[in-house]
PyMOL Python script that loads the backbone (N, CA, C, O; Angstrom):
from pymol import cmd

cmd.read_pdbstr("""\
ATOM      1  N   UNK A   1       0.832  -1.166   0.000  1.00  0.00           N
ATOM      2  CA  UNK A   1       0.000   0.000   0.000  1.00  0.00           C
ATOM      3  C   UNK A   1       0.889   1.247   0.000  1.00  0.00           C
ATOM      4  O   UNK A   1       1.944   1.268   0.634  1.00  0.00           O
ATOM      5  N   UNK A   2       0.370   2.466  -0.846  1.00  0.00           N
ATOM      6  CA  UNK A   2       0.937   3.339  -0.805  1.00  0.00           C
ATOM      7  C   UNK A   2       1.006   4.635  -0.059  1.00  0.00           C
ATOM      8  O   UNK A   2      -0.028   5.291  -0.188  1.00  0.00           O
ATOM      9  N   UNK A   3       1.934   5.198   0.689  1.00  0.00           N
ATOM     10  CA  UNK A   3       1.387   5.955   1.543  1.00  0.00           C
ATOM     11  C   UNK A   3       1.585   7.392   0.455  1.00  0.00           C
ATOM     12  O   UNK A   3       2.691   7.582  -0.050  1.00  0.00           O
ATOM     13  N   UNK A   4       0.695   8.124   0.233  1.00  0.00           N
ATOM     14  CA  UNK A   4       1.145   9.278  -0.672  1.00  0.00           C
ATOM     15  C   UNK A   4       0.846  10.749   0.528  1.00  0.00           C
ATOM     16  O   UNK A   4       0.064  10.842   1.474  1.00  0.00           O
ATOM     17  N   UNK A   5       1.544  11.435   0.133  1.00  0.00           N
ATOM     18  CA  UNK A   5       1.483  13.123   0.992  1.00  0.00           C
ATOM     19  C   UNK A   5       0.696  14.099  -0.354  1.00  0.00           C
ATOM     20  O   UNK A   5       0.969  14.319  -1.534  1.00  0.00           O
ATOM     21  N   UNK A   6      -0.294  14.462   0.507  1.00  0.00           N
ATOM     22  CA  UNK A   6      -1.362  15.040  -0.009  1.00  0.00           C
ATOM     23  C   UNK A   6      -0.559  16.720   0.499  1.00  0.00           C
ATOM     24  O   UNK A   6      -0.058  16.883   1.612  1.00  0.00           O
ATOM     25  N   UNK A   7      -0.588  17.501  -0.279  1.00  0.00           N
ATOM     26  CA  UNK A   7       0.394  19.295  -0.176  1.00  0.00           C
ATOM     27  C   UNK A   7      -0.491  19.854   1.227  1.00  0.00           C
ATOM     28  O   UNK A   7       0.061  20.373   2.197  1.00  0.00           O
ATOM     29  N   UNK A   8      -1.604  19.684   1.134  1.00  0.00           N
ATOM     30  CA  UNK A   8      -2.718  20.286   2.317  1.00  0.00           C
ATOM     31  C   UNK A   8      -3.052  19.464   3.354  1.00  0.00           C
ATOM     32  O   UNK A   8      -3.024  19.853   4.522  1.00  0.00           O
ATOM     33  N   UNK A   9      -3.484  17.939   2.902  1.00  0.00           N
ATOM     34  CA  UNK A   9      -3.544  17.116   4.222  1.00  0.00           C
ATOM     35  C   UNK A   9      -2.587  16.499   4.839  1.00  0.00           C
ATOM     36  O   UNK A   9      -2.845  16.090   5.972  1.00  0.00           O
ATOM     37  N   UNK A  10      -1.095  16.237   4.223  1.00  0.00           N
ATOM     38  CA  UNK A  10      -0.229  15.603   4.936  1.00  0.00           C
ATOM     39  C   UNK A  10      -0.350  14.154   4.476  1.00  0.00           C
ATOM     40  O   UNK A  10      -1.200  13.964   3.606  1.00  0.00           O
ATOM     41  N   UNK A  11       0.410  12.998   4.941  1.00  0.00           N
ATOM     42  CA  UNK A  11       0.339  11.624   4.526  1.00  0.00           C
ATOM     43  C   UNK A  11      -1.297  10.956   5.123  1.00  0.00           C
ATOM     44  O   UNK A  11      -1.994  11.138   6.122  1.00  0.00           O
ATOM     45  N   UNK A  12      -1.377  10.186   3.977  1.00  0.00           N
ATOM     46  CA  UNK A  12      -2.384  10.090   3.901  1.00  0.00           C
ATOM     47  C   UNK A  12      -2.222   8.484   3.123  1.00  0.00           C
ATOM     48  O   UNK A  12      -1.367   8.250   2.270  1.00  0.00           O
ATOM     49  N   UNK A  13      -3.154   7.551   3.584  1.00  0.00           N
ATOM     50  CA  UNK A  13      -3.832   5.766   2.899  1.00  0.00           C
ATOM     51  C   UNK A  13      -3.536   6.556   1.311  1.00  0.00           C
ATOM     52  O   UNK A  13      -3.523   7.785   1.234  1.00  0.00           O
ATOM     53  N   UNK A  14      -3.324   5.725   0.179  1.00  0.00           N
ATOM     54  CA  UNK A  14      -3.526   5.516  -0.952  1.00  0.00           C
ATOM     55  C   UNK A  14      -5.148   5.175  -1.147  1.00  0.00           C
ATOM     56  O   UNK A  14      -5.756   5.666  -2.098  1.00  0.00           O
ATOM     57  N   UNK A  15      -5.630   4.537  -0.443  1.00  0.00           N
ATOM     58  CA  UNK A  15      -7.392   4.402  -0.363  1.00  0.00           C
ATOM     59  C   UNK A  15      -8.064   5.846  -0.502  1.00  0.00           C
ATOM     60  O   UNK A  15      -9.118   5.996  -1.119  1.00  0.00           O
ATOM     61  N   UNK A  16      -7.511   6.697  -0.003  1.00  0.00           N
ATOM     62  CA  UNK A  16      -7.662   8.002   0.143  1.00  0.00           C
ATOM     63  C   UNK A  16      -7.971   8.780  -1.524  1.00  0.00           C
ATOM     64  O   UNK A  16      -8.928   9.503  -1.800  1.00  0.00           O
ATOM     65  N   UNK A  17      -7.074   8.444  -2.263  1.00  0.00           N
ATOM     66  CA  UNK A  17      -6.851   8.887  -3.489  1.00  0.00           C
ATOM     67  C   UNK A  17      -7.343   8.615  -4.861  1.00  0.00           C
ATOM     68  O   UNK A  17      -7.165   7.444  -5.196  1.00  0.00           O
ATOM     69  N   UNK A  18      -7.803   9.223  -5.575  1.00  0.00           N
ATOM     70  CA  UNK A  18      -7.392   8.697  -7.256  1.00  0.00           C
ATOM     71  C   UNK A  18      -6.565   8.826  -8.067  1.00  0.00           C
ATOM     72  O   UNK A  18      -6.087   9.945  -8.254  1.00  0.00           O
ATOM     73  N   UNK A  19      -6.056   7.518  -8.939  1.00  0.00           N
ATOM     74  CA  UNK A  19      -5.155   8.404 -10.004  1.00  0.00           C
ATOM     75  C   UNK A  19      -5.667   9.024 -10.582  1.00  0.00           C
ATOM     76  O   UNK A  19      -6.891   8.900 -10.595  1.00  0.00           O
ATOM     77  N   UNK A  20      -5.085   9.970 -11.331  1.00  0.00           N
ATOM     78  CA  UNK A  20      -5.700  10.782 -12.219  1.00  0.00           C
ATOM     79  C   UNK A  20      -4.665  10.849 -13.706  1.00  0.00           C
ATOM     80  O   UNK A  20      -4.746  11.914 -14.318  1.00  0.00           O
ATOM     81  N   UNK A  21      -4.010  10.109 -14.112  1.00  0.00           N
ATOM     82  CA  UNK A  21      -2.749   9.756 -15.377  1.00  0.00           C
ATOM     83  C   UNK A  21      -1.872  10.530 -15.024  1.00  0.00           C
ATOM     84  O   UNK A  21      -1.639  11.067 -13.940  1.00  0.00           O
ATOM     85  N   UNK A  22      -1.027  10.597 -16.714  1.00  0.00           N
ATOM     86  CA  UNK A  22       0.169  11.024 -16.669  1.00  0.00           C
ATOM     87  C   UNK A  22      -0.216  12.916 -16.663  1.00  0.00           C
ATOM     88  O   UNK A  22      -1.245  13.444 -17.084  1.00  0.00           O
ATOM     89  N   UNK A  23       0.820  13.497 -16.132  1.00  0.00           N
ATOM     90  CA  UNK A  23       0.915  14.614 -16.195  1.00  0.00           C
ATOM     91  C   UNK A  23       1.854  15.091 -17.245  1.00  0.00           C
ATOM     92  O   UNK A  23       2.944  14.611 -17.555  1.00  0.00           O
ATOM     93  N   UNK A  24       1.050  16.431 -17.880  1.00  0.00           N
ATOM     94  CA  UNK A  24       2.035  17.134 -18.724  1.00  0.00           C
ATOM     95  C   UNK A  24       1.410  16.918 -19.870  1.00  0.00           C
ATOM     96  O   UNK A  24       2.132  17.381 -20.753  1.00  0.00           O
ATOM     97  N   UNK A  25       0.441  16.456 -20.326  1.00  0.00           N
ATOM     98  CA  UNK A  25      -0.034  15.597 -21.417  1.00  0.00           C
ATOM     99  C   UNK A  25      -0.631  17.227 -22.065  1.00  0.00           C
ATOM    100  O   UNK A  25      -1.259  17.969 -21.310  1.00  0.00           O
ATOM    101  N   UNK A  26      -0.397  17.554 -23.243  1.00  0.00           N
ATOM    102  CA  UNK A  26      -0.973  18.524 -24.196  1.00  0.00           C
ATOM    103  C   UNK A  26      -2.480  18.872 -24.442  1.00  0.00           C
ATOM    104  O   UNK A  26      -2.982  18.234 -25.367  1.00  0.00           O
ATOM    105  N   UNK A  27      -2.736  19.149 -24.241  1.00  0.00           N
ATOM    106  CA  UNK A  27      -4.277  18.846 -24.753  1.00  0.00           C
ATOM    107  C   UNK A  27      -4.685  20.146 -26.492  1.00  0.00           C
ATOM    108  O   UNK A  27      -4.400  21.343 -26.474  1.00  0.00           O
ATOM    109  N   UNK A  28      -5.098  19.702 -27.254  1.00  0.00           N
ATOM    110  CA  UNK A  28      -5.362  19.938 -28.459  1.00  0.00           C
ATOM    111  C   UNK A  28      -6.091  19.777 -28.553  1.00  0.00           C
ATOM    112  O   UNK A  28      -6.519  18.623 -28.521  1.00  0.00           O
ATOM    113  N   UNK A  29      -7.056  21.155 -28.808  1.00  0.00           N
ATOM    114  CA  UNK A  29      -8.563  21.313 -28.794  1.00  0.00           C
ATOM    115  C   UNK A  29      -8.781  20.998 -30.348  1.00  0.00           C
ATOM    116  O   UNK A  29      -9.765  20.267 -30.468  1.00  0.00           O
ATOM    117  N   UNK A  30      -8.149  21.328 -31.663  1.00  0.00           N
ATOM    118  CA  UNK A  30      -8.637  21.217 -33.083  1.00  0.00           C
ATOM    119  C   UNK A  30      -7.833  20.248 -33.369  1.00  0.00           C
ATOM    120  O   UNK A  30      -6.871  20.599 -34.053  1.00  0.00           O
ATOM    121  N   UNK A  31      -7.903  18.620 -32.955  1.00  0.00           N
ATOM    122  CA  UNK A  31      -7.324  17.789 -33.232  1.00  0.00           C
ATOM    123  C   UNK A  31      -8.186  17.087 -34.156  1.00  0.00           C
ATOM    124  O   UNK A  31      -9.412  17.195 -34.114  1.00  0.00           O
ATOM    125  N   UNK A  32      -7.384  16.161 -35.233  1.00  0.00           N
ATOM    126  CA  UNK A  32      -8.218  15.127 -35.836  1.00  0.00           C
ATOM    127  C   UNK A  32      -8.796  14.089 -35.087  1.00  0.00           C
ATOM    128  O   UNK A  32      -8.760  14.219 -33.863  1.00  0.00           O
ATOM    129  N   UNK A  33      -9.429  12.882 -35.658  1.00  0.00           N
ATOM    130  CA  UNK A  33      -9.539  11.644 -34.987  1.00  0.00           C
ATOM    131  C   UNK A  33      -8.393  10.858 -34.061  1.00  0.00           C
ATOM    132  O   UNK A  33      -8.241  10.524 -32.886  1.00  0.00           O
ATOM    133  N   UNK A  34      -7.779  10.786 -35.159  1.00  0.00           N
ATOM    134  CA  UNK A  34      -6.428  10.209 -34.865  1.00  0.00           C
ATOM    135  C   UNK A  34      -5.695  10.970 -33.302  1.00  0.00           C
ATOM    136  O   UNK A  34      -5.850  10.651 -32.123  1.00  0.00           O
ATOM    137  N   UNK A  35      -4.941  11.983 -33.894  1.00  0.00           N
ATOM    138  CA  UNK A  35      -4.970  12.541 -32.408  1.00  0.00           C
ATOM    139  C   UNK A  35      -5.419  12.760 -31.561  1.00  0.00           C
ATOM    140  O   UNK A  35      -4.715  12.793 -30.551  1.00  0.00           O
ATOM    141  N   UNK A  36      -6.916  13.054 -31.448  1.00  0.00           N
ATOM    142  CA  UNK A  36      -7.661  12.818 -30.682  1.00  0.00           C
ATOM    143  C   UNK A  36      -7.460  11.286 -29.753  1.00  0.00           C
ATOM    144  O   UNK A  36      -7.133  11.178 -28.571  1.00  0.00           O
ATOM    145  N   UNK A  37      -7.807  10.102 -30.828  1.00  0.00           N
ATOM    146  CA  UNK A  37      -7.296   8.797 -30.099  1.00  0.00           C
ATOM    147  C   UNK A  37      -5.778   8.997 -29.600  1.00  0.00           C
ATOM    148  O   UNK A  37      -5.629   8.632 -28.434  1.00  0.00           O
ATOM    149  N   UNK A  38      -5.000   9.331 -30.019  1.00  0.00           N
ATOM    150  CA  UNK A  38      -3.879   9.196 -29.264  1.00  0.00           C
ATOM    151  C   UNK A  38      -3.513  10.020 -27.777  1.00  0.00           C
ATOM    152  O   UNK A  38      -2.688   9.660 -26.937  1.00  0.00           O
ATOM    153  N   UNK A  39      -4.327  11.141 -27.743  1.00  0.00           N
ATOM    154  CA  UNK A  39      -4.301  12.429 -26.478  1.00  0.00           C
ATOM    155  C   UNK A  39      -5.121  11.294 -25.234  1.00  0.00           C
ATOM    156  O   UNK A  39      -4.757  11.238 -24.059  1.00  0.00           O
ATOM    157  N   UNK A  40      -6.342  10.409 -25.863  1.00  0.00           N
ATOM    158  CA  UNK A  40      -7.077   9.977 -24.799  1.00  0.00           C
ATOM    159  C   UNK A  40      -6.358   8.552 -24.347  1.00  0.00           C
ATOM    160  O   UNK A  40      -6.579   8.125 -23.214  1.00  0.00           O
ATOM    161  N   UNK A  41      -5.445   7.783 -25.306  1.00  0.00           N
ATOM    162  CA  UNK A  41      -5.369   6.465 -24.688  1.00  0.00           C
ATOM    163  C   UNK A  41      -3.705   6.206 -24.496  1.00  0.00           C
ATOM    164  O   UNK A  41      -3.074   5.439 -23.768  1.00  0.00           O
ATOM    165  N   UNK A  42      -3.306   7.196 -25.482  1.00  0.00           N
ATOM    166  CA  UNK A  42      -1.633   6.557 -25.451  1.00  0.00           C
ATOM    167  C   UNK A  42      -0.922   7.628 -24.662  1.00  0.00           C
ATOM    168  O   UNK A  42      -0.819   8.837 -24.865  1.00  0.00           O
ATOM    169  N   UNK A  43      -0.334   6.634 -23.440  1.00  0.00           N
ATOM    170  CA  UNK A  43       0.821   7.038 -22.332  1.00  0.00           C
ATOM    171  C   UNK A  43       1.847   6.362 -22.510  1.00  0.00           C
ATOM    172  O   UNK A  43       2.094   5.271 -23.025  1.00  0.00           O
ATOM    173  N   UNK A  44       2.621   7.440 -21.837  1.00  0.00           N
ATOM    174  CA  UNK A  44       4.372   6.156 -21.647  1.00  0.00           C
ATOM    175  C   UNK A  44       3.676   5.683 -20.593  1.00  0.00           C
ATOM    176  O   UNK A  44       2.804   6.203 -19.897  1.00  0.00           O
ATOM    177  N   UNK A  45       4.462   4.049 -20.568  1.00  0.00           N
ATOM    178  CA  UNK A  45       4.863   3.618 -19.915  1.00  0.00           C
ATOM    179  C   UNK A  45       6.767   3.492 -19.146  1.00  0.00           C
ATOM    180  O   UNK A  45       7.229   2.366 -19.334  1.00  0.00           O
ATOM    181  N   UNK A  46       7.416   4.134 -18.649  1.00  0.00           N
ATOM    182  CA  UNK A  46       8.265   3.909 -18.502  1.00  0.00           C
ATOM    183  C   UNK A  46       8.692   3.594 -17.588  1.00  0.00           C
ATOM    184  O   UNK A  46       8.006   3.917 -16.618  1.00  0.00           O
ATOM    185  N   UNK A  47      10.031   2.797 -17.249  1.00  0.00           N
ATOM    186  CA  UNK A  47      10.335   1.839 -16.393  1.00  0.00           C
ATOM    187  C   UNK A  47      11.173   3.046 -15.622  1.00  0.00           C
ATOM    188  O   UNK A  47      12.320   3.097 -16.066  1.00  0.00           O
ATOM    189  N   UNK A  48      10.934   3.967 -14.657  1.00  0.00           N
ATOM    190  CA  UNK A  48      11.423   4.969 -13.531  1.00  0.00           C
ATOM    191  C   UNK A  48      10.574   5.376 -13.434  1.00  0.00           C
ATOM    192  O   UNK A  48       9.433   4.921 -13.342  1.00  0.00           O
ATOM    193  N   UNK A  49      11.328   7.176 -13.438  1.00  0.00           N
ATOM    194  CA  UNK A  49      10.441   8.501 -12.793  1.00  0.00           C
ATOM    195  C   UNK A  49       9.305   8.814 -13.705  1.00  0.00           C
ATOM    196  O   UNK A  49       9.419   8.942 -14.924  1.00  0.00           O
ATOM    197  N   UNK A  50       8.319   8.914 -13.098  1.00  0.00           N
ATOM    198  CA  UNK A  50       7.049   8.990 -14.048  1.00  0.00           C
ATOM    199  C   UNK A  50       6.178  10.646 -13.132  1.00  0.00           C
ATOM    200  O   UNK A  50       6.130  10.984 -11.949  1.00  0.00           O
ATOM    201  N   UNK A  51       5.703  11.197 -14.251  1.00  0.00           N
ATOM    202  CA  UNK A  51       4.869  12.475 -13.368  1.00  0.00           C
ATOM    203  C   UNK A  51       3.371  12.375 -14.050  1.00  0.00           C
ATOM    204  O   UNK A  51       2.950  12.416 -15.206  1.00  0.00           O
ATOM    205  N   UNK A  52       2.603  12.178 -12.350  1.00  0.00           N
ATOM    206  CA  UNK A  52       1.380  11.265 -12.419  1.00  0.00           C
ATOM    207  C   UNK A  52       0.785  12.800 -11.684  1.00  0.00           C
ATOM    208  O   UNK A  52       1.519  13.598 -11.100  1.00  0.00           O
ATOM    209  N   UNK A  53      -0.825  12.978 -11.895  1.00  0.00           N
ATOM    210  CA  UNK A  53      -1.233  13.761 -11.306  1.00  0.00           C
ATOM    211  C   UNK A  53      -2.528  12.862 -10.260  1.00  0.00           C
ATOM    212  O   UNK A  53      -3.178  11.885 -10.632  1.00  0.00           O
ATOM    213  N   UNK A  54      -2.583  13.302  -9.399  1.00  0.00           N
ATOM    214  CA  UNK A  54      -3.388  12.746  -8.188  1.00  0.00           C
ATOM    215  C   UNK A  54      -4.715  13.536  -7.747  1.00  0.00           C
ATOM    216  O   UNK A  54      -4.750  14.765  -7.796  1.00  0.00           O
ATOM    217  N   UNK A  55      -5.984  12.636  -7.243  1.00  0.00           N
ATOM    218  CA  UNK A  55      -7.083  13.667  -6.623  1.00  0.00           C
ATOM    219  C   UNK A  55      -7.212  13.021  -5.107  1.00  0.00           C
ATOM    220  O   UNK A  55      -7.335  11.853  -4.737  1.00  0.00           O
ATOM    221  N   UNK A  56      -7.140  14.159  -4.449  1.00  0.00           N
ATOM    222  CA  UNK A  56      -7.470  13.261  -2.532  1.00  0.00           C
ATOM    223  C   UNK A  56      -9.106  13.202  -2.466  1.00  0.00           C
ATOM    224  O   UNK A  56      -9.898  14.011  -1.983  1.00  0.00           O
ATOM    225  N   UNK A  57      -9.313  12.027  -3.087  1.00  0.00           N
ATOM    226  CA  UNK A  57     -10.868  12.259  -3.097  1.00  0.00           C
ATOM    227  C   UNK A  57     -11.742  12.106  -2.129  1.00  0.00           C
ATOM    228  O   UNK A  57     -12.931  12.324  -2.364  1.00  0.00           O
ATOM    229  N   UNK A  58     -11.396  11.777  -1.100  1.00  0.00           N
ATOM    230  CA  UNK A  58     -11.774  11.373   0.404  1.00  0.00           C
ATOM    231  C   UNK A  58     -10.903  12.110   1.913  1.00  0.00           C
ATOM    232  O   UNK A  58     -10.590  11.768   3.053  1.00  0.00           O
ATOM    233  N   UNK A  59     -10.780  13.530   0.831  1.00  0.00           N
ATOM    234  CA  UNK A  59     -10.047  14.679   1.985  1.00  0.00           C
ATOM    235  C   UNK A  59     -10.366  15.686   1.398  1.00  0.00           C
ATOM    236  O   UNK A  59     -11.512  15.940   1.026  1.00  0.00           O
ATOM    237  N   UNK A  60      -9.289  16.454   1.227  1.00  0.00           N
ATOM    238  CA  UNK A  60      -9.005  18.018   0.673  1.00  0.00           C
ATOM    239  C   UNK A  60      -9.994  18.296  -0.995  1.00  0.00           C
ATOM    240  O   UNK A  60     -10.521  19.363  -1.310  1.00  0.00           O
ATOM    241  N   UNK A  61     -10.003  17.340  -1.608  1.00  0.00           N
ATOM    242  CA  UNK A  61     -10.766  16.978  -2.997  1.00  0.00           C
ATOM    243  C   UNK A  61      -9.835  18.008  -3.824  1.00  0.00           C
ATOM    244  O   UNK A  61     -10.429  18.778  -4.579  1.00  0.00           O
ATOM    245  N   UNK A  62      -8.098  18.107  -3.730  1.00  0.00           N
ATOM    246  CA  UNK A  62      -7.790  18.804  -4.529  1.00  0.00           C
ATOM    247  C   UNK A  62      -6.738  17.855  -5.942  1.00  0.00           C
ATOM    248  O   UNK A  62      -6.089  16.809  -5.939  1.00  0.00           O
ATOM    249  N   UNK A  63      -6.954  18.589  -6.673  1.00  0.00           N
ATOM    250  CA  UNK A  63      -5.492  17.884  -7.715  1.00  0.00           C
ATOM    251  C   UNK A  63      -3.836  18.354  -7.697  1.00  0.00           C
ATOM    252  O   UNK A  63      -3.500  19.538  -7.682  1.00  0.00           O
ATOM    253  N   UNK A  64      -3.101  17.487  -7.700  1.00  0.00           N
ATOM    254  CA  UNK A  64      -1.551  17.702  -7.289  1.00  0.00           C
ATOM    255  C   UNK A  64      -1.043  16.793  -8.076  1.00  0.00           C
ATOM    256  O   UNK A  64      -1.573  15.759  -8.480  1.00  0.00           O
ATOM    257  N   UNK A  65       0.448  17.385  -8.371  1.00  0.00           N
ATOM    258  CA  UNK A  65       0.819  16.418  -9.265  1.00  0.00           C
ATOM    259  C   UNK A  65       2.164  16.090  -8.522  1.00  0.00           C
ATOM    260  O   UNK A  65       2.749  16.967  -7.885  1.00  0.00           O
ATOM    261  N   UNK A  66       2.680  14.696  -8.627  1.00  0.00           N
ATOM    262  CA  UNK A  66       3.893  14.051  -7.920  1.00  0.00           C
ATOM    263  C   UNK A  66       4.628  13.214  -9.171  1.00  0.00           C
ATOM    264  O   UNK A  66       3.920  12.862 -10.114  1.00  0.00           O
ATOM    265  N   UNK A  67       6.029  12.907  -9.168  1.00  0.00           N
ATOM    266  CA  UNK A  67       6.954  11.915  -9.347  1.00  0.00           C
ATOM    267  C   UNK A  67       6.972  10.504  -8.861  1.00  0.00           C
ATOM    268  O   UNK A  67       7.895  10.337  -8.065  1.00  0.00           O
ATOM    269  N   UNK A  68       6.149   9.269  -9.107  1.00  0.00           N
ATOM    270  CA  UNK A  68       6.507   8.209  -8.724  1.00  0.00           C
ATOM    271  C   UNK A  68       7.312   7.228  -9.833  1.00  0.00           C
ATOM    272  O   UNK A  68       7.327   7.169 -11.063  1.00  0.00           O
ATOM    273  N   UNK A  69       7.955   6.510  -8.775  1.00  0.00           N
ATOM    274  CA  UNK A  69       9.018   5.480  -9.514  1.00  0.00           C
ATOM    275  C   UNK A  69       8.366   4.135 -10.011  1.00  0.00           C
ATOM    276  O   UNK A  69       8.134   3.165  -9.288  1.00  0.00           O
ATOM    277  N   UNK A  70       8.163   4.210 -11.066  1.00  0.00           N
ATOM    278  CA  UNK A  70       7.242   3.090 -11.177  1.00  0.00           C
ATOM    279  C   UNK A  70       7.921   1.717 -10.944  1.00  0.00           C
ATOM    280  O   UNK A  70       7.184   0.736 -11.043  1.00  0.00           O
ATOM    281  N   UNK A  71       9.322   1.499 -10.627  1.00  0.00           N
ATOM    282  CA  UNK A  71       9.560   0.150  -9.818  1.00  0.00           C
ATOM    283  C   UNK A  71       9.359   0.159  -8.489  1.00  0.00           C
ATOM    284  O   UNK A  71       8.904  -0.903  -8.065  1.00  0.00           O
ATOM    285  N   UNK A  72       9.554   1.049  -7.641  1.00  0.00           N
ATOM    286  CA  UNK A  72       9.880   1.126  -6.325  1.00  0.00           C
ATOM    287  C   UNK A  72       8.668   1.818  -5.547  1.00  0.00           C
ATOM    288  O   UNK A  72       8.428   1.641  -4.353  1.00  0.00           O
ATOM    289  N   UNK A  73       7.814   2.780  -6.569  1.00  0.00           N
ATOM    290  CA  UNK A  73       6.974   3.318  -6.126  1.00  0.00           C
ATOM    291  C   UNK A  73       7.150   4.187  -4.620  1.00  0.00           C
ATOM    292  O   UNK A  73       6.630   4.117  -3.507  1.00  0.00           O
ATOM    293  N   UNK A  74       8.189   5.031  -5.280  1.00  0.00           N
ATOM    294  CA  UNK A  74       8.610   5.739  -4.498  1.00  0.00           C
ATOM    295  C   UNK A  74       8.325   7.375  -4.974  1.00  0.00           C
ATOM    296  O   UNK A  74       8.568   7.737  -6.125  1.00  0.00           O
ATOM    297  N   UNK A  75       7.714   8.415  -3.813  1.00  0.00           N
ATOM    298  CA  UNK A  75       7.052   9.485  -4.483  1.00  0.00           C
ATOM    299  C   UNK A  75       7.622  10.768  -4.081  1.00  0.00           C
ATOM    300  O   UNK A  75       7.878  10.914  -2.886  1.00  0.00           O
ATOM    301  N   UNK A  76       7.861  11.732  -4.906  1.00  0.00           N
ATOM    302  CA  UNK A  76       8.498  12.703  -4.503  1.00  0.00           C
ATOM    303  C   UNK A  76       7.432  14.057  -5.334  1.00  0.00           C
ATOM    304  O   UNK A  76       6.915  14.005  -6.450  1.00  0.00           O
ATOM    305  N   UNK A  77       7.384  15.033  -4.451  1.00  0.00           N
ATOM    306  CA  UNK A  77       6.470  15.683  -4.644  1.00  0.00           C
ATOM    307  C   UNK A  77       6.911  17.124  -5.083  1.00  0.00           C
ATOM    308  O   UNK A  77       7.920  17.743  -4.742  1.00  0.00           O
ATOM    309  N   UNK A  78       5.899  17.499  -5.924  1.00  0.00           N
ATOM    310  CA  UNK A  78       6.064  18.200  -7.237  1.00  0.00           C
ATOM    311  C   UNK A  78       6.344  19.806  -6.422  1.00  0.00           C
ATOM    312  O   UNK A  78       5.714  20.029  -5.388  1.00  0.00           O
ATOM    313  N   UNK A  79       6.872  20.382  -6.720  1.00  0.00           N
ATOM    314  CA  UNK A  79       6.765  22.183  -6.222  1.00  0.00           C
ATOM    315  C   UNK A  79       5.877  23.059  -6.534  1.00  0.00           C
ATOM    316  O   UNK A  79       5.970  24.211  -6.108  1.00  0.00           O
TER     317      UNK A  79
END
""", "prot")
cmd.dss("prot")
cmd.show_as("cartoon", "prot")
cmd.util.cbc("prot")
cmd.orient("prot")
């Protein structure tokens, strides 16, 4: 289980949370189909540091975005 630190509530259950994907992702309002499919389904997957955005949906109800390691799942939090 993951313990994640919420910026306002402090550490906090992973039960606590939703993912919410990758962060940083573009969004393109006059996209074709195609891009369109690609904005909604295709993420890296990569084997480290990954920047994921989070909702404390069972606290603060805010969005934050963090660094987890996707082997170690280890989280370091965004500024």
């Amino acid at each position: 289980m993951l313990l994640i630190t919420c910026p306002h509530c402090g550490p906090r259950d992973e039960t606590e949370f939703r993912y919410g994907d990758q962060a940083g992702v573009a969004y393109t309002p006059d996209a074709d189909d195609a891009a369109w499919a690609a904005y909604l389904f295709v993420r890296d997957n990569p084997k480290g540091w990954f920047h994921e955005r989070w909702f404390h949906a069972h606290g603060c109800r805010t969005w934050f975005s963090v660094h987890r390691h996707t082997v170690t799942h280890e989280m370091r939090q965004q500024p």
